[in-house]
N, C-alpha and C positions, 0 to 999 in steps of 0.2 A: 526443461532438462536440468537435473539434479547436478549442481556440478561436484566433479570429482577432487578427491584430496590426493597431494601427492608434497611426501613432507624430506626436509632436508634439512641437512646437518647446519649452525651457522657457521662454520668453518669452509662449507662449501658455498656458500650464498653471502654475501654481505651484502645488508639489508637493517635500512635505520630501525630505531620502534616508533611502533605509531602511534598517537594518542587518541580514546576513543573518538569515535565522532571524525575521524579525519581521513582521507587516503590521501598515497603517496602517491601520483604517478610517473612513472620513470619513463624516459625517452631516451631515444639512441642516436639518430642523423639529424630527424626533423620534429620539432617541440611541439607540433600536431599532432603526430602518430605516437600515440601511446605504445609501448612494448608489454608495459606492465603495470600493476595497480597491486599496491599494497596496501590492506587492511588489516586495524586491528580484530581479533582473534572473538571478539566481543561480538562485535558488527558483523563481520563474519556469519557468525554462530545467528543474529538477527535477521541477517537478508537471509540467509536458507530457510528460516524458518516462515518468515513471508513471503517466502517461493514454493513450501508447503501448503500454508495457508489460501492463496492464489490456486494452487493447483487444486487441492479439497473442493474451493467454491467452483470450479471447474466440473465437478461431477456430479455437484447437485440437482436433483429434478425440482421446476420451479413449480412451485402453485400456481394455477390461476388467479388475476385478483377479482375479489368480490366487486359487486356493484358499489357499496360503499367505497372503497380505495380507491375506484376508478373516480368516481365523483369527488373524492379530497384530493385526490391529483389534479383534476380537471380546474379546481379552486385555488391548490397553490399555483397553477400554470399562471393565474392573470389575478394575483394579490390586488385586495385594494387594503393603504395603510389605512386608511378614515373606518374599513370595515373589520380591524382587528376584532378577533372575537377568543377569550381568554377563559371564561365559565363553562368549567365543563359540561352544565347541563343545554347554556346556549348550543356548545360546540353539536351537543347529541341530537339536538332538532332541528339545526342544518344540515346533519346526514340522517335524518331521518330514522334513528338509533332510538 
């Protein structure tokens, strides 16, 4: 869910600045219960845009994967380091490429 904006005067609201990277958050009786969270306008504009992003991959139709993909998954599931294998054309004739 998209959140909404709803903007106010700071005459009506005091409220510190926040510096990127940080929220504020404000409590009222109990220092558990959050009331409010204040971000800056940066971050802000970041997290919607990664709740876009989230939502997008949401509505994608996935491919099937090939027999290849399944068999390189199946490979990185039970790595052996002694069996590193780094040469691309190695890499192509353990998948059979």
């Amino acid at each position: 869910m998209a959140l909404q904006h709803q903007t106010k005067q700071a005459d009506d609201v005091r409220a510190p600045a926040v510096p990127r990277g940080t929220a504020v958050i404000v409590t009222r009786y109990r220092e558990d219960v959050a009331k409010v969270a204040l971000v800056n306008p940066d971050d802000l504009a970041m997290l919607e845009e990664a709740h876009e992003l989230v939502d997008a991959l949401g509505a994608l139709e996935l491919e099937p994967l090939s027999d290849t993909a399944f068999k390189a998954l199946r490979a990185e599931d039970r790595p052996d380091p002694a069996a590193r294998v780094e040469n691309a054309k190695q890499i192509a004739a353990i998948l059979d490429l």
